[in-house]
C-alpha positions, 0 to 999 in steps of 0.5 A: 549116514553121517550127521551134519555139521551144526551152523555157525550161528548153532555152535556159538550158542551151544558155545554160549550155553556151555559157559552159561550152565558152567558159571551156574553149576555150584562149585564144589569147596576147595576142601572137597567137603560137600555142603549140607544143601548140595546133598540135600538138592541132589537127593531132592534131584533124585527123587525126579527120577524115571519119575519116582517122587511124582509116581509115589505123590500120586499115589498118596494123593490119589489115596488121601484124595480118593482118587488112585484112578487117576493117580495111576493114569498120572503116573502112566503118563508120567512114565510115557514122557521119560519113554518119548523123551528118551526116543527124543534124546537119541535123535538128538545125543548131545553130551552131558556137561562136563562142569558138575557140582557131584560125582555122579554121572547120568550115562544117558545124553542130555537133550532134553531133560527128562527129569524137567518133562516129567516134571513137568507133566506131574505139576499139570496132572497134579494140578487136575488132581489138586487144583488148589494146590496148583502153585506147589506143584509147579513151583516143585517142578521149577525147582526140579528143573532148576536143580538139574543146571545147579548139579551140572546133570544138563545145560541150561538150554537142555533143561528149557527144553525139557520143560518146553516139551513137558509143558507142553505134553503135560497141558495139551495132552496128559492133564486133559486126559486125567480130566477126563478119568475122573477121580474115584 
C-alpha cells in the first residue's frame, strides 16, 4: 500500500510551516556557546516528558491537597494521551524539523506534539484539582508548547495541533473524569 501524495495546497503550507518554525527556533550564537536561558528552556521542555513534571505536580499537589485519588487518575490519564498521541503520530509520520536550537534529536515523528497534548491535559486536570490556580496551569502548558518550536523539537503546525487534540481530550474527557473522582 503506498501513501498518497499531499495536494498542492497541502505542500505549500507544509513549505510555509517549515519557514515558519525556522525563523522561530532560537539560533545558536556564533561561538557555539550555549546561552544560560536556552539550557534553562530545554530542561523546563524536558521536565513535559512522557509527562513527568506533570506526574510529580499531581503528586504533590494531591499530597498537599488531599487529594492523591485524583492526582493518580490525573497522571493515568496523562500517560494515556502520550499512548493515543503516539498511535496518532504513526498514522501521520512526519518528520522532525531540521532547524534546531540544541543537539538533541527526539527519534519519534513529530505530529502532533505529545509533550503540548499532554500538556495540555495536565493544565485541565489541574484545573479541577486547583481551580484557583486555573491560570498558572494553563500559562505552564502554553509555555510548554511554546518551548517545543523555540528548541526546533516540532513545527509550529505540530505543536497547534498538539494542543488542539490535548485541549480537546483534556476538556471533554479527562477533566470530567477527574471531576467526578473526587479528592481524598
Amino acid at each position: 500500500m503506498t501513501a498518497t501524495p499531499p495536494t498542492p495546497l497541502l505542500q505549500r503550507l507544509d513549505r510555509l510551516d517549515e519557514r515558519v518554525s525556522a525563523w522561530l527556533v532560537i539560533k545558536p550564537r556564533a561561538d557555539g556557546v550555549p546561552r544560560r536561558w536556552l539550557v534553562f528552556l530545554r530542561r523546563f521542555s524536558e521536565a513535559g516528558s512522557y509527562g513527568i513534571g506533570w506526574i510529580v505536580l499531581f503528586g504533590v499537589v494531591g499530597i498537599l491537597n488531599d487529594g492523591i485519588r485524583r492526582g493518580g487518575v490525573a497522571a493515568m490519564l496523562v500517560v494515556l494521551m502520550l499512548g493515543f498521541n503516539t498511535v496518532v503520530k504513526r498514522i501521520i509520520r512526519r518528520p522532525r524539523p531540521v532547524a534546531k536550537a540544541i543537539a538533541h534529536a527526539p527519534t519519534t515523528y513529530s505530529m502532533p506534539s505529545a509533550h503540548t497534548s499532554m500538556a495540555m491535559v495536565g493544565a485541565a486536570t489541574m484545573g479541577v484539582i486547583v481551580p484557583d490556580q486555573a491560570w498558572l496551569w494553563w500559562s505552564v502548558a502554553i509555555a510548554l508548547a511554546a518551548s517545543r518550536v523555540l528548541l526546533g523539537m516540532h513545527y509550529l503546525a505540530d505543536v497547534l495541533a498538539g494542543a488542539a487534540l490535548g485541549i480537546a481530550c483534556g476538556l471533554l474527557v479527562a477533566a470530567p473524569i477527574v471531576e467526578s473522582v473526587g479528592g481524598g
